[in-house]
N, C-alpha and C positions, 0 to 999 in steps of 0.2 A: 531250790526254793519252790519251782515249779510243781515238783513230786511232792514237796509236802504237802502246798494247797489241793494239789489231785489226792493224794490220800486222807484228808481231810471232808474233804466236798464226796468222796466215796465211803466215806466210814459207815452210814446211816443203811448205806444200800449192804455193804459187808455183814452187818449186823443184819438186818432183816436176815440176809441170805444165809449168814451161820444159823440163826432161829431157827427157820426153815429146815435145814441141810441137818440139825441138829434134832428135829422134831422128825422129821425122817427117816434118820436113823434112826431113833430110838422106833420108829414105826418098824421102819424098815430089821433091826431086830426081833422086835416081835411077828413081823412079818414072816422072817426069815427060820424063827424057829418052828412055827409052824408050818410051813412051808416043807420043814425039813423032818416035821414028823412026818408030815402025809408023805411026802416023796422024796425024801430023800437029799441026798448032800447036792445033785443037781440041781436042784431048782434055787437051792443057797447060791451055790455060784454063779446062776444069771442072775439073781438078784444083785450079787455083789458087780458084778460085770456092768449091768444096769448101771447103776450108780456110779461106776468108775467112770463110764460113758459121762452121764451128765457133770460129775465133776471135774471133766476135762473139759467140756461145753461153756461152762463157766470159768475155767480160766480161759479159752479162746476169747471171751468177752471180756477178761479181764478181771473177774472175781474169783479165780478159782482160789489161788493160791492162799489169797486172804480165808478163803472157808476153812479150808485144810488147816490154813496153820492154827486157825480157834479151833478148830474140833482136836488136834493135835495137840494142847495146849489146856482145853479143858479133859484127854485122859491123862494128861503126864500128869499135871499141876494137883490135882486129888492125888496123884501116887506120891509126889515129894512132899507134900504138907503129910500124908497119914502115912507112914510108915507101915511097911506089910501087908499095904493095898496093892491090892495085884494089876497092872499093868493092861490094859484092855486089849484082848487077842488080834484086833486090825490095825493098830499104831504101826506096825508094819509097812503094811499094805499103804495104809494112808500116809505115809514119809515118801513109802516113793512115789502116791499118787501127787505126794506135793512136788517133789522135784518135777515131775513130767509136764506138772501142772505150771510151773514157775515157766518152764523153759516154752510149751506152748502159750502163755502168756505174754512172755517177751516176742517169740513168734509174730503175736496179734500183736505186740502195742508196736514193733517196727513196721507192720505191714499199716495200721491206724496213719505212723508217722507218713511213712511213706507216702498213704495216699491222701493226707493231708499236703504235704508239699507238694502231691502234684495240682491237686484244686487250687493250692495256691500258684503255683505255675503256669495254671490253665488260666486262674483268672487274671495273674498279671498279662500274658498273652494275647489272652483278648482286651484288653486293657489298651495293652500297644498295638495291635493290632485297627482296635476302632481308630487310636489316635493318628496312627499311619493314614488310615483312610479318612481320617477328616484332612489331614493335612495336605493329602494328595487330592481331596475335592477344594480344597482353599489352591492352590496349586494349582491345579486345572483350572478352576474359574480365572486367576489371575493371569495364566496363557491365554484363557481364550478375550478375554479383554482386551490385551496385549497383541493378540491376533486381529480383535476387530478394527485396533487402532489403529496397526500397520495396513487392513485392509481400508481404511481413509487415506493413509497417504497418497499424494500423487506419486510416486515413485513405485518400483518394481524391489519389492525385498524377497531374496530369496535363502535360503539355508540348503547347504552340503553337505556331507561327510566328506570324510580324507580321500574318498576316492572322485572325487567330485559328483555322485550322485546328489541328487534333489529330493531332502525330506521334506521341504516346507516353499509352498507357493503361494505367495501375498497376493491376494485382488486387483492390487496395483498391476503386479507382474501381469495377471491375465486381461488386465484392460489397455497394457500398455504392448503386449504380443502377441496378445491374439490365443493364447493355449489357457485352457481351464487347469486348476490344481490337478484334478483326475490324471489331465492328459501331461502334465507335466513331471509330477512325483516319480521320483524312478529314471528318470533319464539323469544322461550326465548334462551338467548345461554349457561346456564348450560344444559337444556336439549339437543339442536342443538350438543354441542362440547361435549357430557357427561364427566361433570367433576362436582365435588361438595367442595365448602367453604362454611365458615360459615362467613353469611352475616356480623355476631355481630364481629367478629376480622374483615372482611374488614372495617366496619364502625368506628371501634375502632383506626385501622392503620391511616384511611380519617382522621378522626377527628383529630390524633397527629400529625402528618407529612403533611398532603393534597394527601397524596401518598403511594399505597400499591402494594408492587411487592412481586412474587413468584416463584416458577417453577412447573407447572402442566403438568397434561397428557391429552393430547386431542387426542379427536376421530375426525378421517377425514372422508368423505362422502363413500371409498371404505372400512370406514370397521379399517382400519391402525391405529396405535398409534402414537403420536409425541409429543418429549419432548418439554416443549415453558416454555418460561420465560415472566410470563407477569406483567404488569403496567397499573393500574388502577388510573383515577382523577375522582372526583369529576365536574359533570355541573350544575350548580346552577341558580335560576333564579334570577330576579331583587330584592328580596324580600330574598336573599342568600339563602330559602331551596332548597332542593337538587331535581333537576328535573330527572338526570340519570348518566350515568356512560359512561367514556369513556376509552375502553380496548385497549392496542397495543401488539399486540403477536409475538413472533421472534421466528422460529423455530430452536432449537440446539439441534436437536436431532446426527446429522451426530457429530456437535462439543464434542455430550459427549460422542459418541462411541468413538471419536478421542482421546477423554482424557483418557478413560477409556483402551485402547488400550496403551497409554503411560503410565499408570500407571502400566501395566503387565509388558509392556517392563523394563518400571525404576526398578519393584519389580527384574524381571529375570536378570538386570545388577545387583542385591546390590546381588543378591543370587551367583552367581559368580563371584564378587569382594569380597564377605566374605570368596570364598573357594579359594582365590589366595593366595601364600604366602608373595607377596609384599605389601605395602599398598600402596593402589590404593583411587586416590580421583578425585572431580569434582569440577571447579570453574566457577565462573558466570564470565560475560564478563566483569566486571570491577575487576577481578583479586581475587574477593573474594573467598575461600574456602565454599561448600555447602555440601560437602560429605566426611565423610572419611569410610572405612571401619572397620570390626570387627578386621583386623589385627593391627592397630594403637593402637589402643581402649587393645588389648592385649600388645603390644610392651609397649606402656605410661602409661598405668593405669589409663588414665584420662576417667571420662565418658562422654557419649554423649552431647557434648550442641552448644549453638548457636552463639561461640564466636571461632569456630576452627581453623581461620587463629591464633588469639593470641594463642591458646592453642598450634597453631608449631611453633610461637615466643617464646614461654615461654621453649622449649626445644633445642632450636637450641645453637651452641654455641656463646659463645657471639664476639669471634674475626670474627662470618660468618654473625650474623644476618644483620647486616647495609648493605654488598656487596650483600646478598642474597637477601633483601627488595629492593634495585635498581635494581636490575640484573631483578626480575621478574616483577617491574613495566614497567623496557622497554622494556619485550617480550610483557606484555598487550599491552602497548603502539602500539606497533608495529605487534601484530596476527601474530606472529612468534613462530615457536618450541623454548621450552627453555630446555635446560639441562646444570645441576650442580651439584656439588656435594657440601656436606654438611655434618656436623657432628651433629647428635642429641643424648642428653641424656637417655642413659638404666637408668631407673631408678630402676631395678632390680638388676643393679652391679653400680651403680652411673658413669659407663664411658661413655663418648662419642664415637658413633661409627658412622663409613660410610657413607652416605646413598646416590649413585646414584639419582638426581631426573631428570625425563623428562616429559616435559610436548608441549600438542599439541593442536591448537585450530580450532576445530570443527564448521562447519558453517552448520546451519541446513537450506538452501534453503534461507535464507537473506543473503543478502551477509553484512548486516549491524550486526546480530545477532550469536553472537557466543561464545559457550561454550566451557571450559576446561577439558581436561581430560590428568592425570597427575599417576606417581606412582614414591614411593620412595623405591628404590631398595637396601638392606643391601649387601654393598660390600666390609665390612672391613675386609673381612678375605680372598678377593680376594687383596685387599690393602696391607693386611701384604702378601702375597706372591707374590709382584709385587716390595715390598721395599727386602723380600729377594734376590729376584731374580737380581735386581740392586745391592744387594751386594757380591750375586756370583759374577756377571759380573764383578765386582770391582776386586772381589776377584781373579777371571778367567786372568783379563788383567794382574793384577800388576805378578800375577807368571807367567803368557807368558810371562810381560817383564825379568823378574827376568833369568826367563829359557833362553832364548835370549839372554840376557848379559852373563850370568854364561858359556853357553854353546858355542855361538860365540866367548871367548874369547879366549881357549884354541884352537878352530878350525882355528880362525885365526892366532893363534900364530904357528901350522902347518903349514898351508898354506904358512904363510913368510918363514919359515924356511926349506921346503921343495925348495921354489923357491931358498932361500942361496945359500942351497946345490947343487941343480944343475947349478947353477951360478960358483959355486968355485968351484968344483968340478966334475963339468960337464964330462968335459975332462978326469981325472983321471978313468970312470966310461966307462965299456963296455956299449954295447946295450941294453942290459937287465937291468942293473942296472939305467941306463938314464928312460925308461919305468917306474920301481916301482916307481922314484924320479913322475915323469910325476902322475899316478897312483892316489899318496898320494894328492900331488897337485890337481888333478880335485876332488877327491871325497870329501877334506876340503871345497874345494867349495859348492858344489852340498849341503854337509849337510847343511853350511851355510844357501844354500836357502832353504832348508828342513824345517831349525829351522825357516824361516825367514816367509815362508807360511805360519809353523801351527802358529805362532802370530797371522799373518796374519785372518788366518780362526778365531783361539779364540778370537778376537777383533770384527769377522767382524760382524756389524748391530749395533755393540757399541753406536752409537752413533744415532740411531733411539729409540725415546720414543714415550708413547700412545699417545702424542701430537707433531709433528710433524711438522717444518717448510720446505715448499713446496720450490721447485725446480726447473728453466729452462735448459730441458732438453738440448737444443742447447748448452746451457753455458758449461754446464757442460763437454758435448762430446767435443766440443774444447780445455778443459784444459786436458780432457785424451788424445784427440792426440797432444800434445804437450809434454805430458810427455812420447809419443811416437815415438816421432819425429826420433829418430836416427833408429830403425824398420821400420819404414814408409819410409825413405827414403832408406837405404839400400834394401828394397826389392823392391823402388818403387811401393809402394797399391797406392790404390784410396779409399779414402774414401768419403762416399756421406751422408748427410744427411742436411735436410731442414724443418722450418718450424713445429717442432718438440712443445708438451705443456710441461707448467707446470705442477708435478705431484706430491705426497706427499708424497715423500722419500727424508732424508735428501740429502745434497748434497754429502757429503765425499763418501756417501754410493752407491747414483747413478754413481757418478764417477767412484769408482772400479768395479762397473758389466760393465758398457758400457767400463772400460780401459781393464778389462780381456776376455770380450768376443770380442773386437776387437783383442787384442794378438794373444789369441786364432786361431781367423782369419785367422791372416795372418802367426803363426806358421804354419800350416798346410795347405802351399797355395801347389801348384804344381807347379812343377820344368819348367815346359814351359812355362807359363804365369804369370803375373803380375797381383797378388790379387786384387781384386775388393770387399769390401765390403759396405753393402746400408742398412741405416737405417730407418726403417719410422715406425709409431703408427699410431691406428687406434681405436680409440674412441668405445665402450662399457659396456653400463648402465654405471654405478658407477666408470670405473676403465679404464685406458689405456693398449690397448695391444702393447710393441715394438717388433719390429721383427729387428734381424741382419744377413743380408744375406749377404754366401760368394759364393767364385766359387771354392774353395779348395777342397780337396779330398773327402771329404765326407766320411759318417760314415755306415757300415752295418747295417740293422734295427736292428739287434738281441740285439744289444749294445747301443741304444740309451738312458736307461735310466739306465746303468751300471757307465756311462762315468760323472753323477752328485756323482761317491761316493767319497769318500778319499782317496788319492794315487791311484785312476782307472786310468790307460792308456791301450791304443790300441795298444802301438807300443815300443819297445825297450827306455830305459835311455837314450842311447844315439845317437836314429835316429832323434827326432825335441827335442831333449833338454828340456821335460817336466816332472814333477818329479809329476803331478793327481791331485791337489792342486787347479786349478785355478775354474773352474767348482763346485768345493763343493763349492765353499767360496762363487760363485753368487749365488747359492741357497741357502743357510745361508739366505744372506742378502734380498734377495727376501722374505723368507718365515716371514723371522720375519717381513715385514709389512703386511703379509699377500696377498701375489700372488703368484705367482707359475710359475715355470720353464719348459721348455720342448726344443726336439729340432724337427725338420722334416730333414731329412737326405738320401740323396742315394746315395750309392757310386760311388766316380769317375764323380760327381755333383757338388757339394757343398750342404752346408747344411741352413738352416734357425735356429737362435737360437729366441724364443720369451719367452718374461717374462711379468708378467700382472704384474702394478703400482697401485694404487688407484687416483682417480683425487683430483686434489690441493684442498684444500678446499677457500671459496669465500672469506676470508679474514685471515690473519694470527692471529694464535691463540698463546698468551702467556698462559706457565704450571703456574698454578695457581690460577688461576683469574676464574672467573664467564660469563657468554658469551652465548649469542645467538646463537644456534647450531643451524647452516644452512647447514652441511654437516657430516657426521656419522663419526665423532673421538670422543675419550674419554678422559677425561683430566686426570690428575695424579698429586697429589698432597699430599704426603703424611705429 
């Protein structure tokens, strides 16, 4: 189909060129006879020769044979239409110039083909050639990207062949050895890093996993050692054998001094938690037990293992474990101090004893990360002498009261019976006699309040235990002057106080220092002015300091710390009507939460009384119960 449309699309050219070739000849005839009268048959023959020439020229280009075969065609074709037309004298000549012509035609059009397919080969070539090289510049950019990336890592990447030369040195590598790429490429890197493995386990590792890591010592360019943990693949070629090796090295040397540094440290806490007498443990931040010490391990009998939160379940008692299992999940919960108390199994007397526990969570530089450290403190024989001691106290009140009733009764039954007397018999009675009546009468009294203080004292702090519900101070001072009202107004004081905290002494107990050191107060004001006394606190780590100042007479130094004893006065029975009483009983009741009393005094002044409180603790704590300790009380629960 192809040949037709070429002989087709060449017809127009065939044709001109026959015209021509046709016209030519007929010249070239007339030509050629002339030619041949003047000189001869010679000069016929290079004419003819001529001709033969360019009709071979023309089929090299591929026209020839088409001319031939018209010229060819227009002598036969007049000889078979007209019969006894003579044949023209060069159909000869020109039959074989066709065949010569044919076959140098095919000549030309296989050399045409020919070097058409190679342009077409040249341009596929280059074709795939460009695209080679674009794809090898996509290639290259994406190594060297891939290089810069590796050159961020902190780590030492290096690439080998099979023989463990070094074709490729990371940045990392040279800031982590010391050797630039230049100076490293080309070495082997067992001998470069001096280290030594055995090829046949790395190949052994490659070959089961595709991956072999380790921890080696490598030498750096000054000389230095550094621990590295390195990882080894396998690069293979298309053909999967192994062409070389690619190494990535982290340097933890700084990380295993760190470790090993905490490991001394962990050793010197277990070596002084085994010589404490408490048992001391550590928990992980999800509330798990990790550690106990040799004192447990002595106390239980249980030995070491990896189950030691259940092994303090397995001894706790059973009415504590369920309140004790919540109590410490919501200190976890919450990375708060916990303390409780709890009772665990002696299994060397089968009782249950004691056991204070507190615990604190330790943040090591994460604010997310944090460990427990805890100890269980045996306090049962501080237990049993805190139940005795409440039943002294028992014991203490019920015979204050006892002695108080026994003793008031008969006092009072003087007292009425003395006033009888002077009533009815008043009159009958000289001077003297009116006085003894008088006499008996006040000092019934006075014992009265004698017996009625020392209750007073034997009671007082009664009612403060190690757990302790907190108190507004304000409140409290208001219901003492109220129950002072008839003093306050008969001497006209002032009392001032504002703005005053809550603090962790019960209330009964705060009421009688602040109602007896106001008394006090104003017992001992001075006879020209109208008492003034001012109360105010003033905040101090852990505890409040209150101060009560008055303008009263004030006390000599010598006896400032005479005047906290029992039955101490400065002054006569019967100059301000004090029988020493009031002052020991504030400090009773101070002491027992633990503050302390004083005063500041100069006579003919007034004086300053100050007593320290502890502060409120952040939420009220019920005796008994389990509790996140956010403030230093102890519970009691016996």
């Amino acid at each position: 189909m192809r040949r037709i449309n070429d002989f087709f699309r060449s017809l127009p050219v065939w044709l001109g060129l026959y015209l021509l070739a046709f016209s030519q000849l007929t010249l070239g005839t007339a030509l050629a006879a002339l030619l041949m009268n003047a000189f001869g048959t010679k000069a016929t023959l290079v004419v003819s020769l001529i001709g033969d020439v360019v009709f071979l020229a023309c089929a090299w280009l591929g026209y020839g044979q088409g001319i031939l075969a018209g010229i060819l065609i227009t002598f036969v074709i007049p000889h078979l239409l007209l019969p006894g037309t003579p044949l023209h004298p060069d159909v000869g000549r020109f039959g074989l110039l066709l065949v010569l012509s044919l076959l140098v035609s095919s000549i030309s059009a296989y050399k045409r083909k020919a070097e058409r397919a190679l342009r077409f080969a040249a341009d596929e070539l280059e074709s795939r050639v460009q695209s080679r090289t674009l794809e090898l510049q996509k290639n290259e950019q994406r190594l060297s990207e891939k290089a810069r990336l590796l050159d961020l890592a902190p780590v030492g990447v290096l690439s080998t062949d099979g023989d463990d030369v070094i074709r490729y040195w990371s940045q990392g590598a040279a800031q982590m050895y010391g050797w630039t790429s230049q100076e490293a490429v080309g070495q082997t890197s067992r001998q470069l890093l001096r280290f030594s493995v055995s090829i046949e386990d790395v190949m052994s590792a490659l070959a089961a996993t595709g991956v072999w890591e380790t921890e080696l010592t490598h030498s750096r360019k000054d000389g230095s050692e550094i621990t590295v943990t390195t990882r080894w693949a396998c690069q293979r070629q298309a053909n999967g054998e192994i062409s070389g090796f690619l190494q990535i090295n982290a340097d933890i040397t700084e990380r295993k001094r760190a470790l090993e540094q905490i490991r001394a440290s962990e050793l010197h806490f277990r070596q002084l938690a085994d010589s404490m007498p408490q048992i001391v443990w550590t928990a992980a931040q999800d509330g798990l037990v990790e550690y106990l010490n040799q004192r447990w391990h002595e106390f239980t009998g249980l030995s070491p293992s990896d189950h030691l939160f259940q092994d303090i379940h397995s001894i706790i008692h059973p009415d504590s474990l369920a309140d004790f299992v919540t109590s410490w999940e919501t200190a976890v919960h919450a990375n708060e101090p916990y303390e409780s108390e709890i009772r665990f199994l002696d299994r060397a007397t089968g009782e249950y004893r004691w056991f204070l526990c507190r615990a604190v969570p330790v943040r090591d530089g994460d604010v997310n990360n944090v460990r427990w450290f805890g100890t269980f403190t045996d306090i049962h024989e501080q237990k049993r002498i805190e139940v005795a001691f409440r039943r002294a106290s028992a014991d203490l009140g019920r015979f204050a009261y006892s002695t108080n009733h026994d003793l008031q009764e008969p006092l009072r039954n003087v007292a009425t019976y003395s006033q009888l007397l002077e009533t009815r018999y008043g009159g009958r009675l000289d001077a003297e006699g009116t006085g003894f009546i008088h006499f008996i009468s006040r000092d019934a009294k006075r014992m009265c309040a004698l017996i009625t203080n020392l209750t007073i004292y034997a009671s007082a702090g009664g009612s403060s235990e190690l757990v302790r519900t907190p108190s507004d101070a304000d409140a409290v001072i208001n219901k003492a002057l109220a129950n002072l009202r008839d003093v306050i107004t008969e001497s006209q004081a002032v009392i001032v106080h504002k703005d005053l905290p809550r603090v962790g002494i019960s209330e009964n107990d705060l009421q009688q220092v602040f109602q007896m050191l106001i008394e006090n107060a104003i017992q001992y004001r001075k006879t020209d002015i109208a008492p003034r006394v001012e109360i105010t606190a003033l905040r101090k780590n852990a505890e409040w300091i209150f101060s009560v100042q008055d303008n009263g007479i004030g006390i000599p130094a010598e006896y400032t710390q005479q005047i906290f004893g029992v039955f101490q006065r400065l002054h006569g029975a019967g100059q301000y009507g004090s029988i020493g009483m009031g002052l020991a009983i504030c400090q009773k009741i101070v002491e027992q939460y633990g503050g302390r009393i004083w005063v500041e005094s100069q006579s003919g002044v007034g004086s300053i009384f100050s007593f320290s409180a502890p502060v409120a603790p952040a939420f009220e704590i019920v005796p008994g119960q389990y509790r996140i300790q956010k403030t230093p009380n102890v519970q009691s629960d016996f």
